[in-house]
C-alpha positions in Angstrom: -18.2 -7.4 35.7 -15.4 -9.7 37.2 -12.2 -10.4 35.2 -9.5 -12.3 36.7 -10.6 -11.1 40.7 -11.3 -7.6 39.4 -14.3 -6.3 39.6 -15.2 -3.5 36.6 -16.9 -0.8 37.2 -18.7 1.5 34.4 -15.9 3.7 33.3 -13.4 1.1 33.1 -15.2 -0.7 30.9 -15.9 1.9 28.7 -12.3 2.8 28.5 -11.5 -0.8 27.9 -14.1 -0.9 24.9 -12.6 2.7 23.9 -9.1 1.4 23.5 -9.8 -1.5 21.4 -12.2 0.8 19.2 -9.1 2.9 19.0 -6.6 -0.3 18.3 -9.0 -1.5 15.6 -9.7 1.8 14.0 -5.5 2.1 13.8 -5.0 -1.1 12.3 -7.3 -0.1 9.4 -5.8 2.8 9.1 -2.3 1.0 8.6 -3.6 -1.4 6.5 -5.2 1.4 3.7 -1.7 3.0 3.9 0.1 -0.1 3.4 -2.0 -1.2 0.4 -1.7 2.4 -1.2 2.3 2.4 -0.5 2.1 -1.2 -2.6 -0.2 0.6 -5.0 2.3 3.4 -5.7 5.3 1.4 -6.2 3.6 -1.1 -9.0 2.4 2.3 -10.7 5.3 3.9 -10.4 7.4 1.0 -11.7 4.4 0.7 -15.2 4.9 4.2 -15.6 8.9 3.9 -16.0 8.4 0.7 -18.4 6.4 2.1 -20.1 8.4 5.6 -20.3 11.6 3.2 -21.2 9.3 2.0 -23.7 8.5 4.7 -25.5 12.5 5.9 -25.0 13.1 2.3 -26.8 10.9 3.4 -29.7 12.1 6.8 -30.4 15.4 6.0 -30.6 14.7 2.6 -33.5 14.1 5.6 -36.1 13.7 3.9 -39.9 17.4 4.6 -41.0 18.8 2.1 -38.5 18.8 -1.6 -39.7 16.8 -3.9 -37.7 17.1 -7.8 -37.7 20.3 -10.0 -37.9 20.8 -9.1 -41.6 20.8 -5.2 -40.9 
């Protein structure tokens, strides 16, 4: 095989098809950890909402007045 005046032999190929195996199995791998780093954010940010949430709620017991006319 001939690429750009140099001729290939064998082994170089197989390195060549080795490092792109290599590049495309790392840029998969970056990818899942990328989408689980996004994935732990928006839970973590539901979780304290909802935690804030329930905070909000405990702390309206029935004694306290509600509504513009208390």
């Amino acid at each position: 095989m001939t690429l750009f005046g140099r001729t290939f032999d064998g082994t170089e190929i197989a390195s060549l098809v080795s490092m792109l195996l290599v590049l495309a199995l790392w840029i998969a791998v970056w990818r899942g950890n990328r989408r689980e780093t996004d994935w732990l954010k928006s839970w973590n940010a539901q979780r304290k909402a909802r935690r804030e949430a329930e905070i909000a709620a405990e702390s309206g017991g029935p004694g306290e007045p509600r509504g513009p006319w208390g």
